[in-house]
C-alpha positions in Angstrom: -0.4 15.5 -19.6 1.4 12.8 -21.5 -0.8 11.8 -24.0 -0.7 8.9 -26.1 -2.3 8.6 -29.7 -5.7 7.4 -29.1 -8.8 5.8 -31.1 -11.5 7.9 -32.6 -14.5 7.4 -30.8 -16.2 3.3 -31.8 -12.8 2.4 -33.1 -12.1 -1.2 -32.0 -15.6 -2.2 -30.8 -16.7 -4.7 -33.3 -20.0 -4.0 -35.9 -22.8 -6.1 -35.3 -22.1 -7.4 -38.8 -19.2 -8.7 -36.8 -20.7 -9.8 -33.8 -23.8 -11.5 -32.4 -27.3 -10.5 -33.4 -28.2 -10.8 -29.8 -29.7 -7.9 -28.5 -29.6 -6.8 -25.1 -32.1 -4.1 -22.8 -31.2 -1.0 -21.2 -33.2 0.2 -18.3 -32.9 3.6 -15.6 -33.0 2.7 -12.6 -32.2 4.4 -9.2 -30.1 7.3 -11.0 -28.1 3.9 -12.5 -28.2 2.4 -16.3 -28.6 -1.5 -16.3 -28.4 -3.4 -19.2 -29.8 -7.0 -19.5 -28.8 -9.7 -21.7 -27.6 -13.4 -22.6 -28.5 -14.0 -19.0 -26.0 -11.4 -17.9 -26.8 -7.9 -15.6 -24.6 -4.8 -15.7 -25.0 -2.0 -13.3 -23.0 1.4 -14.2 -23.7 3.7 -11.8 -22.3 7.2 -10.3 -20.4 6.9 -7.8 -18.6 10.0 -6.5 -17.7 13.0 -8.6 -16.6 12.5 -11.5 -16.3 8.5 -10.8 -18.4 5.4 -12.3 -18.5 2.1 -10.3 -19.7 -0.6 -12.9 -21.0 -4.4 -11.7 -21.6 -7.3 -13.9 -23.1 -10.5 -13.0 -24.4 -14.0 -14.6 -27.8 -15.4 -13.6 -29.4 -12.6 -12.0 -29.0 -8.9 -10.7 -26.0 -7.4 -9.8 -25.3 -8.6 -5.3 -25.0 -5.8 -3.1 -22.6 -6.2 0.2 -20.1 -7.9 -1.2 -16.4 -7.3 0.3 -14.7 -4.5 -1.2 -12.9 -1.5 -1.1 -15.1 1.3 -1.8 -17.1 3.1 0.9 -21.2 2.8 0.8 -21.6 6.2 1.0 -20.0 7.7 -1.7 -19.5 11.7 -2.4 -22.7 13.1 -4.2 -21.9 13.1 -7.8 -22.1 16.0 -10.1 -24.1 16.3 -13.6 -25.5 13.0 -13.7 -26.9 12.3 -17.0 -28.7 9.3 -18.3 -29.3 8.6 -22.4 -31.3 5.7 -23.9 -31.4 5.2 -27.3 -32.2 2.5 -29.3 -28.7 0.6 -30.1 -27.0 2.4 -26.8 -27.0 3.1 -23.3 -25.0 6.4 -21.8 -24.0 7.3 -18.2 -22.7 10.7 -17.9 -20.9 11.5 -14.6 -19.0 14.9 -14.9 -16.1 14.5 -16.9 -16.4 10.9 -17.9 -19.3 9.3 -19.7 -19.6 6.0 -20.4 -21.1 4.4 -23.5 -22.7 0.7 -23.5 -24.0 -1.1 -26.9 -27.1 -3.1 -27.3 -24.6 -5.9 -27.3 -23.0 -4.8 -23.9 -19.6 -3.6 -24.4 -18.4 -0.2 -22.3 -16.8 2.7 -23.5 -15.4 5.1 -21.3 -14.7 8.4 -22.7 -14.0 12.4 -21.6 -17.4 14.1 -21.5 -16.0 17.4 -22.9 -14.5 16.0 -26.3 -15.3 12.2 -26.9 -11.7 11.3 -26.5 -11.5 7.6 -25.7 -10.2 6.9 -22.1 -10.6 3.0 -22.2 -12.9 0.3 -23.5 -13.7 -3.1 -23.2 -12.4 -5.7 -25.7 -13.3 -8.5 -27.0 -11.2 -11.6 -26.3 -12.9 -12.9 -30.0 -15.0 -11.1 -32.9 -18.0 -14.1 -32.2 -17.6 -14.9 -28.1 -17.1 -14.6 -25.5 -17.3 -10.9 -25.1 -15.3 -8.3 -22.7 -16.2 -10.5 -19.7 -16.0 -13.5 -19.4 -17.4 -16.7 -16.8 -16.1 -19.7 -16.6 -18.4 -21.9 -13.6 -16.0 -23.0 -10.5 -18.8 -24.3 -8.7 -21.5 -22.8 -6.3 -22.4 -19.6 -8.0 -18.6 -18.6 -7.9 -17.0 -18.3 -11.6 -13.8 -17.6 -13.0 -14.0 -14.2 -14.2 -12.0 -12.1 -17.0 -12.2 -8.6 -17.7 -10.6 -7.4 -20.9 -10.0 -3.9 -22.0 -8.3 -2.5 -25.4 -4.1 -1.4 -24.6 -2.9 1.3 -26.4 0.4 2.4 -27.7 2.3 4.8 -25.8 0.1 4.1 -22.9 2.2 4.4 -19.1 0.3 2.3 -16.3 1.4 2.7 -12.2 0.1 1.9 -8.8 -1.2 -2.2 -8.5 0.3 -1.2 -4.8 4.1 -2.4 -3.4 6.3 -4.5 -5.6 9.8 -5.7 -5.7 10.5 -6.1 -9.8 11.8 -2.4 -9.5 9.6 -1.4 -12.4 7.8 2.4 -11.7 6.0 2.0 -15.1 4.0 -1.7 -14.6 3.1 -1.2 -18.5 4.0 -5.1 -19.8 3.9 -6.4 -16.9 2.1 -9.7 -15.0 1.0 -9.2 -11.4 -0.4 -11.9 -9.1 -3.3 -10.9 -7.2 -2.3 -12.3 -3.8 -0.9 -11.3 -0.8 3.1 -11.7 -0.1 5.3 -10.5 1.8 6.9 -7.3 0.3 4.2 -8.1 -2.3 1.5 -6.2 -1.6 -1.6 -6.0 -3.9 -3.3 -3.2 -4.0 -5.5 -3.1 -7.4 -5.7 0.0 -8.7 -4.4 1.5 -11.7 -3.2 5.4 -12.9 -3.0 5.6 -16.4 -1.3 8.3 -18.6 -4.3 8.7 -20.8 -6.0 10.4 -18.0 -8.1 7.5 -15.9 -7.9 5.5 -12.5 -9.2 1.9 -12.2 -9.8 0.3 -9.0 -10.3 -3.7 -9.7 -13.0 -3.8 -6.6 -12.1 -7.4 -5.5 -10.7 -9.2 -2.8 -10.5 -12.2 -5.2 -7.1 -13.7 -5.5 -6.3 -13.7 -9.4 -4.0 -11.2 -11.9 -3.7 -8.2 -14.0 -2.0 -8.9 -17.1 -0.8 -5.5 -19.2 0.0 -6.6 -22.2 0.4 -4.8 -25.5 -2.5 -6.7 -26.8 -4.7 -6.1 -24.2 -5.0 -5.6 -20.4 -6.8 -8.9 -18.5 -7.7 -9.0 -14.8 -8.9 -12.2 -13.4 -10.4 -13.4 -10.4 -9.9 -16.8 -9.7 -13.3 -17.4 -8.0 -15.4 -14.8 -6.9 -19.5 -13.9 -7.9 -19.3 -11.0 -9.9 -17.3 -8.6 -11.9 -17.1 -4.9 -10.0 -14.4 -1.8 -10.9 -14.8 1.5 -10.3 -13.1 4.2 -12.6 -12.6 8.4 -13.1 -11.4 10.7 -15.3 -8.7 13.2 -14.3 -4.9 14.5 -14.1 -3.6 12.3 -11.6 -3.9 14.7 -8.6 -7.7 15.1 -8.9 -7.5 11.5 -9.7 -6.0 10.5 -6.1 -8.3 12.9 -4.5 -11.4 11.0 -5.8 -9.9 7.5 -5.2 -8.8 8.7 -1.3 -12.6 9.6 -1.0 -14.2 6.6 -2.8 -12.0 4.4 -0.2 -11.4 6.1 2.2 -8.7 9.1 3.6 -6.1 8.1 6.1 -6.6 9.4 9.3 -4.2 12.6 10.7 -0.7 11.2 11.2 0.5 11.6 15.2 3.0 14.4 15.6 5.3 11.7 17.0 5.2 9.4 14.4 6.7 12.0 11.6 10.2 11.7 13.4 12.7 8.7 13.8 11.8 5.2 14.5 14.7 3.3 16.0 14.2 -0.6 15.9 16.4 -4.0 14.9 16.0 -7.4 15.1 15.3 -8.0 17.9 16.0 -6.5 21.7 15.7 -9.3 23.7 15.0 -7.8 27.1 13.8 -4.3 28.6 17.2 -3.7 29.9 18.2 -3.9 26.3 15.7 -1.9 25.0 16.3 0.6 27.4 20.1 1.0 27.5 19.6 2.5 23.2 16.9 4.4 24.3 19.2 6.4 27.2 21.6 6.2 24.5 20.4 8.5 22.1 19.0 11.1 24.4 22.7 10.9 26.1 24.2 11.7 22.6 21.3 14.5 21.8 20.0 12.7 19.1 16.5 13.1 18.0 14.0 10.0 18.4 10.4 9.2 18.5 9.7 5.8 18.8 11.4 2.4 19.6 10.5 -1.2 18.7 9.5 -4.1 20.7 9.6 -6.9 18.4 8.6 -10.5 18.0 9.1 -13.6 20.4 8.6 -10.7 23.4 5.6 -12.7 24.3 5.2 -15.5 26.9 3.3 -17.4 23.8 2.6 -16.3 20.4 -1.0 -15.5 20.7 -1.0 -14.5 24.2 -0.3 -11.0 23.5 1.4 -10.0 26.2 5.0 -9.6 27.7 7.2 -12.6 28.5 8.1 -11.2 32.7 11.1 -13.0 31.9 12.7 -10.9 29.2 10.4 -7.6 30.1 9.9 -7.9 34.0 8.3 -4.3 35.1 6.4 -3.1 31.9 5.5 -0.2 33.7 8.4 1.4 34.7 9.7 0.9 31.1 6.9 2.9 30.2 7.4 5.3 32.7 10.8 5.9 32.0 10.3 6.1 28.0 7.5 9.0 28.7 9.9 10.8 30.6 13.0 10.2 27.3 9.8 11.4 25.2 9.9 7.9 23.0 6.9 6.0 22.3 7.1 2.2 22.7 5.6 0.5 19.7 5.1 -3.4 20.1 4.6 -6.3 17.4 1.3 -8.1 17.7 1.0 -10.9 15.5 -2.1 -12.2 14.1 -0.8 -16.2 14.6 -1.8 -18.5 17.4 0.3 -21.2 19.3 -1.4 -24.2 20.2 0.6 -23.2 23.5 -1.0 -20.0 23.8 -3.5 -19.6 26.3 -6.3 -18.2 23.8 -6.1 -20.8 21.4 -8.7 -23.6 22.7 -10.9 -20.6 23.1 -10.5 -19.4 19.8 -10.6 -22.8 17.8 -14.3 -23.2 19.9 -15.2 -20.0 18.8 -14.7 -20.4 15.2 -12.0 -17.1 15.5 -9.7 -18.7 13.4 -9.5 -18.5 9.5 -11.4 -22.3 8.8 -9.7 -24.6 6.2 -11.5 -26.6 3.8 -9.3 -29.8 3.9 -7.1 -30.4 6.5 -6.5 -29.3 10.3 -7.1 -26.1 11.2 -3.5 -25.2 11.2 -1.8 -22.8 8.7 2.4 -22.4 9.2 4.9 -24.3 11.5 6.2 -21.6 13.4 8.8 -21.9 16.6 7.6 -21.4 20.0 8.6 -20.9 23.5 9.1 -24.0 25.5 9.4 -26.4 22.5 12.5 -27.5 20.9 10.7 -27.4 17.6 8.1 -25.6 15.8 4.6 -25.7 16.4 1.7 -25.5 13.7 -0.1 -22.4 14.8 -3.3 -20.8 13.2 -4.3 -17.0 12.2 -7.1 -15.8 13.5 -10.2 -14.5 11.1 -9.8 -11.2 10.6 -12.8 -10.8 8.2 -14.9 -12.0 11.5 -16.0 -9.0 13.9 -16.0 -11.2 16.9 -12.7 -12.5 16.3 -11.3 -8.9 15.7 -13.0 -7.9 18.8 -11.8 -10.5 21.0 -8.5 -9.8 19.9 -8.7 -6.5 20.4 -9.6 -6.9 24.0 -6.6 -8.8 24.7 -4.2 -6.7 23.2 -6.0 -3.6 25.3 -6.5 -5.6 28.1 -2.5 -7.1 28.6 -0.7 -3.4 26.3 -3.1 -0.9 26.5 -4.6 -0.3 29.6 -2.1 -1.3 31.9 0.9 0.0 30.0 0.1 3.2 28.1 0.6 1.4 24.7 -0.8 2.8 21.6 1.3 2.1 18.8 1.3 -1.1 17.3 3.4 -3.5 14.4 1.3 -5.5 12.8 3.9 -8.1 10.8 3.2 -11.5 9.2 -0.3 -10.0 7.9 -0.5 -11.2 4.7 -1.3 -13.5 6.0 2.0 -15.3 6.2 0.6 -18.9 5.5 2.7 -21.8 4.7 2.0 -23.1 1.8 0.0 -19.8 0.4 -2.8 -22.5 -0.1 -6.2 -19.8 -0.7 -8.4 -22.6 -1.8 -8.3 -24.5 0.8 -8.9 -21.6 3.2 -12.4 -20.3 4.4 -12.9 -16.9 5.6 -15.8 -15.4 7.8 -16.1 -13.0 4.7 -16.6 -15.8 2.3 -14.5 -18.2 0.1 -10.1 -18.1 0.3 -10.1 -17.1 -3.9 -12.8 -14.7 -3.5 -11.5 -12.7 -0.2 -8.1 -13.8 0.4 -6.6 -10.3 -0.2 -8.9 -8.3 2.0 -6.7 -9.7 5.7 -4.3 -7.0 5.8 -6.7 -4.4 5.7 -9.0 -6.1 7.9 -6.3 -6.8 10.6 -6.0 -3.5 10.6 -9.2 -2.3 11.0 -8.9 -4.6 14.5 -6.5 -1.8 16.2 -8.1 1.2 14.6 -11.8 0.5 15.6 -10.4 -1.1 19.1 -8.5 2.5 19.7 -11.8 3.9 18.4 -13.9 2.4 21.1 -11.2 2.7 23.9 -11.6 6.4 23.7 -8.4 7.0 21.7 -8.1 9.5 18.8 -5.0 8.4 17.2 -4.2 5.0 15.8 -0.9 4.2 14.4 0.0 1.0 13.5 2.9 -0.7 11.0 1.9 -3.0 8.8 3.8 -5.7 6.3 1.4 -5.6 3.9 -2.3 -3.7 3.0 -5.5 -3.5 0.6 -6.8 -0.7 -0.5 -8.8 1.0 2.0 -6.1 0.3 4.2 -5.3 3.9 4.6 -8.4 4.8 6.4 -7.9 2.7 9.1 -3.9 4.6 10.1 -2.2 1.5 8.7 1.4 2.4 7.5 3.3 0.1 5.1 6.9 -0.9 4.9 7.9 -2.6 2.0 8.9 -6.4 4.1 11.7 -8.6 3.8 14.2 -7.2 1.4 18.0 -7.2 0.6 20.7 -4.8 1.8 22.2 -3.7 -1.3 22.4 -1.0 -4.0 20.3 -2.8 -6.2 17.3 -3.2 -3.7 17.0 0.0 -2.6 17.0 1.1 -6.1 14.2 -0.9 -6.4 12.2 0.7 -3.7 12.2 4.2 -5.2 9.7 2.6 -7.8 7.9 0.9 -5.2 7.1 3.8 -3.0 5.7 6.1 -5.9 3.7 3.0 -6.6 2.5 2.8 -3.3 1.3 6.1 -2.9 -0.5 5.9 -6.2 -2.5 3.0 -4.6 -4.0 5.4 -1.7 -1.5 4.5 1.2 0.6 7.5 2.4 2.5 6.2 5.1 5.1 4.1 3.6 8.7 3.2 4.3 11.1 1.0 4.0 13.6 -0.9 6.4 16.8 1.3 6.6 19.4 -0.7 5.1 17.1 -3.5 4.1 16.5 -6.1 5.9 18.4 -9.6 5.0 21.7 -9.3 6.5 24.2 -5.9 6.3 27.5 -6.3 8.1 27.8 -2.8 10.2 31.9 -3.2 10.2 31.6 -4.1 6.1 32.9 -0.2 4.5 31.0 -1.6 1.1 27.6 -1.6 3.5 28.4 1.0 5.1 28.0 2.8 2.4 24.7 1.2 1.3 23.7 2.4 4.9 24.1 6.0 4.5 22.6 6.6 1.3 19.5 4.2 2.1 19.6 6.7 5.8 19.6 9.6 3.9 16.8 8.4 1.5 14.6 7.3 4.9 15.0 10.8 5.9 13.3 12.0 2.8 10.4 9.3 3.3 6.6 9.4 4.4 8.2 7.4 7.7 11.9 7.2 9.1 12.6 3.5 10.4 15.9 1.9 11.4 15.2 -1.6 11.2 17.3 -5.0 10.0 18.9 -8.5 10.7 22.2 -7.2 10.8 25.1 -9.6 10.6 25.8 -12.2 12.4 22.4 -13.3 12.5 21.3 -15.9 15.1 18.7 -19.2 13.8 15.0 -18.2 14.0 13.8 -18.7 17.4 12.8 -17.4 20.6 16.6 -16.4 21.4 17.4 -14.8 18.4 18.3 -11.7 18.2 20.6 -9.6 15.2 23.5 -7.2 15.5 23.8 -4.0 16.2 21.7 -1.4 14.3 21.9 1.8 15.9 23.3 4.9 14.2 26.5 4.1 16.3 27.0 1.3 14.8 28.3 1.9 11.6 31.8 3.9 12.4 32.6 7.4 13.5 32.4 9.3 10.5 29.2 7.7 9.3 27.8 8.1 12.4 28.0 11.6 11.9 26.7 11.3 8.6 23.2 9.9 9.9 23.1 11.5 12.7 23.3 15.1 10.8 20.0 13.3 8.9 18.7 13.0 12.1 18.6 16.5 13.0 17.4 16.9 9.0 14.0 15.2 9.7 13.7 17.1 13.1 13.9 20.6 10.9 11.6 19.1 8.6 9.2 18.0 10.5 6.8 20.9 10.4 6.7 20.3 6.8 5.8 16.7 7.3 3.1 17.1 9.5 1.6 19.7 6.9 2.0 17.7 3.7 0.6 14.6 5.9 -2.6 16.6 6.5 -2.6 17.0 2.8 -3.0 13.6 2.5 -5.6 13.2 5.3 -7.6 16.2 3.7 -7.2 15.6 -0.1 -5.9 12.4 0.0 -2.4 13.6 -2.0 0.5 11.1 -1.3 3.6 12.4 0.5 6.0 10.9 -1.4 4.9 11.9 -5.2 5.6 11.2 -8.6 7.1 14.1 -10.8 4.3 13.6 -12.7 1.5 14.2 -10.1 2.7 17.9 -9.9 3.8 17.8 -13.3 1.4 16.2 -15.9 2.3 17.8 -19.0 5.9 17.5 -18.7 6.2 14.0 -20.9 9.5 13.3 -19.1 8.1 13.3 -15.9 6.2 10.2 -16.8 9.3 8.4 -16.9 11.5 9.3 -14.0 11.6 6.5 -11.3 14.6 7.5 -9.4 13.6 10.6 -7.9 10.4 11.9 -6.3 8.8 14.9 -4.9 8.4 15.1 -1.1 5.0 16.7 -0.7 4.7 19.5 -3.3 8.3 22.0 -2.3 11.4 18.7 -2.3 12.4 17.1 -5.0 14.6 14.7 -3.4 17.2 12.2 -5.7 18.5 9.8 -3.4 22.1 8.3 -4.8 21.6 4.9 -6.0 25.4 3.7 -6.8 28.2 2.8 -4.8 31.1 5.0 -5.2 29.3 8.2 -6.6 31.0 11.4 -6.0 27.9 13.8 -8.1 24.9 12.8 -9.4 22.4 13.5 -12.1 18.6 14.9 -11.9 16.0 15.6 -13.7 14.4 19.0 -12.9 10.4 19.0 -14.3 9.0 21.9 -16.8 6.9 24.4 -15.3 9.1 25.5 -12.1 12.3 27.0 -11.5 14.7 24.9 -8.9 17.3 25.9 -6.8 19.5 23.5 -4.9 18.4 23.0 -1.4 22.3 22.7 -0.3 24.6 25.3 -2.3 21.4 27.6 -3.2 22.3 27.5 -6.9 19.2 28.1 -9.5 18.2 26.2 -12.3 15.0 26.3 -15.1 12.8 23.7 -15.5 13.0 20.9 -18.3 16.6 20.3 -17.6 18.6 17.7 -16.5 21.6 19.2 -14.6 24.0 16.9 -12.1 25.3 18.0 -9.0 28.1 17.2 -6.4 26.8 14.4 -4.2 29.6 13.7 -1.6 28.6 10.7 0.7 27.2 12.9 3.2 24.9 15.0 0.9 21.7 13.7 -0.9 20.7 16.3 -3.8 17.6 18.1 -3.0 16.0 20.6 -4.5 13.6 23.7 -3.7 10.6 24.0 -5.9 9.7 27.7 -6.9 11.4 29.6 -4.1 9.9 27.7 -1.3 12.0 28.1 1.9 12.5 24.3 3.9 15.3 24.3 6.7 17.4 22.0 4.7 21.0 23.5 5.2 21.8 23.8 8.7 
């Protein structure tokens, strides 16, 4: 493993000739080491193998039931030790240990050989300490966590975002839910640990080279969880602390066709007859927004989508599932929202009327101010629940479900003045995604369904165990953004959330008669073969005003010209080979919790240059795919990691590890490569 220089063992913790003389007390207590002091409790206990959750609190003992992302019932842990002495408390917990002084500061270091994997840092020799309060009021604080930085040190994960950066190392990253911004807070370091920030709080991580700083805003108490590991063991004890994702639907490993928007079932229908006329392989199409009669009524405008049924009925027979956006927003027009608003379903504001976006509607010439409902409220989940089962699920057949705008998409992003059934905007405010979709995966649950599939704009952690897959939202249509999503993927899956994709071809515009897009279109279709999920999807030029009419232009592989057609449609068949291989590297990731789409460095941990590649990626543990990120490129160039031999999936030529080697990459041919003999049905 890449291994930066590192600090003997008490370098950078102050001497108390340095700091205060105030003492604290260490105690044992329920297999967990507390210490006490300056009116402040810290709780480091096991939690899982190999894993240390630590809590800290002003004014009184550490609160239990707070919203977070780790399960209650975490794996047994392993060689539990726990060492009082007289200046120091020490928690042992298989291969990490950590070390807290009389004064308070943690250490976290490798059982085996002392080696320091992090520690806490002061923000100033005399106070505060490592954490830090600040009162907003009501028992809430603003809180700071410091811990030392270290040269050399590589940092990933923090979950799905657009800077294009794989290594977030010097970066600044709001805590707060956006769309294509999705937080996710939990950290892979090269020196060998994982951090999960366990908070919901809206704040920031700051990685700076003079220290790393996460801040909540306004929450009650400080909790992270952390283990000690090569990255792969490292993701299989985060997947277990928060939870696996369930077993991915046979269906849902092939090709999703969708666009923005079909307007009617006619429509809808016409490209699904389409592709099974042409032979072309396809799972799943997309209903998408403004099918409703309302938003909020959850159900199909008879208008635009007149005989639900026999749609159904005739997709079953094509073999394509029907997947159908469900929004979390209410009209005032809707037929559930005076119910709602009486029932306190609806996230509560602090200021103003309950009312959180203008948003267009049917039957008005303007926008209306709708409301979201609560999420973080079990009644309110459940009550939506039952009318998406009651108007898509049990009279239709529906089981698939895209979950957009789930931020949630508020204008203005206002958290303070927002009131959640779970507690306070700034200290829960990033918790909705993975809330609204814990509505459809306990709802399928209790329906008597065993699989639950639903797409979602953005996530939390712990989103994975209730089948939510992500897509990175709203993005460009060029070169440069899907560049930009390599990094964002492998950042992704380092956060816990193995189904991932991306729109194919972005999102914001793409003219399909442009050549220049064109091109951007079959290299972004080659790289969505290669993904966790396949998904056609975009506002392709021209694009119409938002509205209920709107709808965008064509975006079906036939869209884009003869010979590139046949470019995407020999991916197409690509994914159809490769889906046995897919299904078994996506129960990988509901077993072990390993990510489909991987770092070279998950497999590869002591090859120092893995560390650094953010353009190409292994899918599942055989492909190391390098999707072509330029316009105009004729052959492109790959790094091949130490400690396997590769041979090129497409002319069968070998190659030795720790090399970089560059190969012919005509428009129709992403490079690909084999991993140690292993035998995929690449080449047709």
């Amino acid at each position: 493993m890449n291994q930066p220089a590192v600090p003997q063992p008490g370098e950078g913790s102050p001497s108390l000739a340095q700091s205060s003389p105030t003492i604290g007390t260490f105690r044992e207590r329920d297999g967990a080491l507390e210490w006490s002091g300056r009116q402040e409790t810290v709780r480091i206990e096991p939690w899982g193998p190999g894993a240390i959750r630590v809590r800290a609190r002003l004014g009184g003992p550490v609160l239990e039931g707070l919203p977070g992302a780790l399960m209650d019932d975490p794996e047994p842990a392993q060689a539990v030790t726990v060492k009082i002495g007289d200046d120091e408390g020490q928690l042992t917990v298989g291969a990490i240990t950590a070390h807290i002084s009389a004064e308070g500061q943690i250490r976290f270091v490798r059982t085996d050989d002392g080696t320091e994997l992090l520690a806490e840092e002061r923000a100033h020799f005399w106070w505060p300490g490592a954490r830090l309060y600040t009162p907003t009021g009501n028992g809430h604080h603003r809180l700071e966590q410091r811990f030392s930085a270290y040269e050399g040190e590589k940092l990933y994960g923090l979950g799905q975002h657009q800077h294009g950066r794989f290594d977030q190392k010097g970066t600044v990253q709001d805590l707060v839910q956006r769309n294509a911004e999705v937080t996710i807070p939990v950290l892979t370091s090269s020196r060998g640990y994982t951090l999960l920030w366990n908070s919901p709080a809206i704040g920031r991580v700051e990685l700076a080279d003079n220290g790393t700083r996460w801040v909540a805003d306004s929450a009650r108490q400080i909790d992270y969880w952390i283990t000690a590991g090569a990255p792969a063991d490292a993701q299989r004890r985060y997947s277990a602390a928060t939870g696996r994702t369930p077993m991915l639907p046979e269906w849902a490993a092939g090709f999703w066709q969708c666009k923005l928007r079909y307007r009617t079932q006619d429509e809808l229908l016409a490209v699904a007859r389409e592709y099974k006329r042409r032979g072309l392989p396809i799972s799943a199409i997309v209903c998408d927004f403004f099918h409703w009669t309302h938003l909020g009524d959850w159900k199909f405008d008879p208008a635009e989508w007149p005989d639900p049924a026999a749609m159904m009925r005739e997709l079953d027979t094509l073999g394509i599932k029907l997947v159908v956006s469900v929004w979390p927003s209410v009209s005032p027009l809707s037929e559930n929202h005076e119910l709602m608003e009486q029932k306190r379903y609806f996230i509560g504001t602090q200021y103003s009327p309950m009312a959180h976006a203008d948003w267009p509607d049917k039957e008005v010439a303007s926008t209306v101010q709708v409301a979201f409902y609560d999420a973080t409220n079990p009644e309110a989940r459940e009550f939506v629940w039952s009318r998406v089962r009651d108007n898509y699920l049990e009279p239709y057949g529906i089981r698939a479900f895209w979950l957009d705008a789930c931020e949630p998409e508020l204008k203005p992003h206002f958290a303070e003045n927002l009131r959640y059934y779970a507690g306070p905007g700034l200290e829960v405010g990033n918790l909705y995604p993975r809330e609204n979709a814990r509505t459809f995966y306990e709802g399928m649950r209790a329906a008597g369904e065993t699989e639950a599939v639903t797409l979602n704009r953005s996530a939390w952690a712990g989103s994975q165990r209730y089948g939510a897959a992500l897509w990175s939202g709203d993005i460009g249509t060029d070169f440069a953004t899907l560049r930009r999503q390599i990094a964002a993927g492998l950042n992704t899956a380092l956060s816990g959330i193995p189904w991932w994709n991306t729109d194919i071809g972005g999102f914001h515009g793409g003219d399909p008669d442009d050549p220049a897009y064109r091109e951007v279109m079959v290299r972004w279709f080659q790289f969505g073969a290669l993904s966790p999920l396949m998904r056609l999807h975009g506002f392709r030029d021209p694009g119409m005003p938002l509205g209920p009419d709107m709808t965008g232009g064509p975006n079906e592989v036939w869209s884009y010209g003869e010979e590139n057609a046949a470019i995407l449609e020999k991916y197409l068949h690509l994914r159809e080979r490769l889906k046995p291989y897919v299904l078994e590297v996506m129960r990988a990731a509901h077993e072990e919790g390993l990510p489909v789409m991987r770092p070279l460095f998950l497999e590869f941990p002591e090859d120092e240059t893995a560390w650094s590649v953010d353009d190409a990626y292994l899918f599942g543990p055989d492909l190391l795919v390098a999707p072509v990120l330029t316009a105009g490129a004729t052959e492109w160039t790959v790094y091949l990691p130490a400690g396997a031999r590769w041979t090129d999936a497409w002319t069968g030529e070998e190659y030795g590890g720790g090399t970089t080697v560059t190969v012919d990459a005509p428009l129709d041919r992403i490079p690909l490569f084999l991993r140690d003999g292993a035998r995929l049905p690449v080449a047709e």
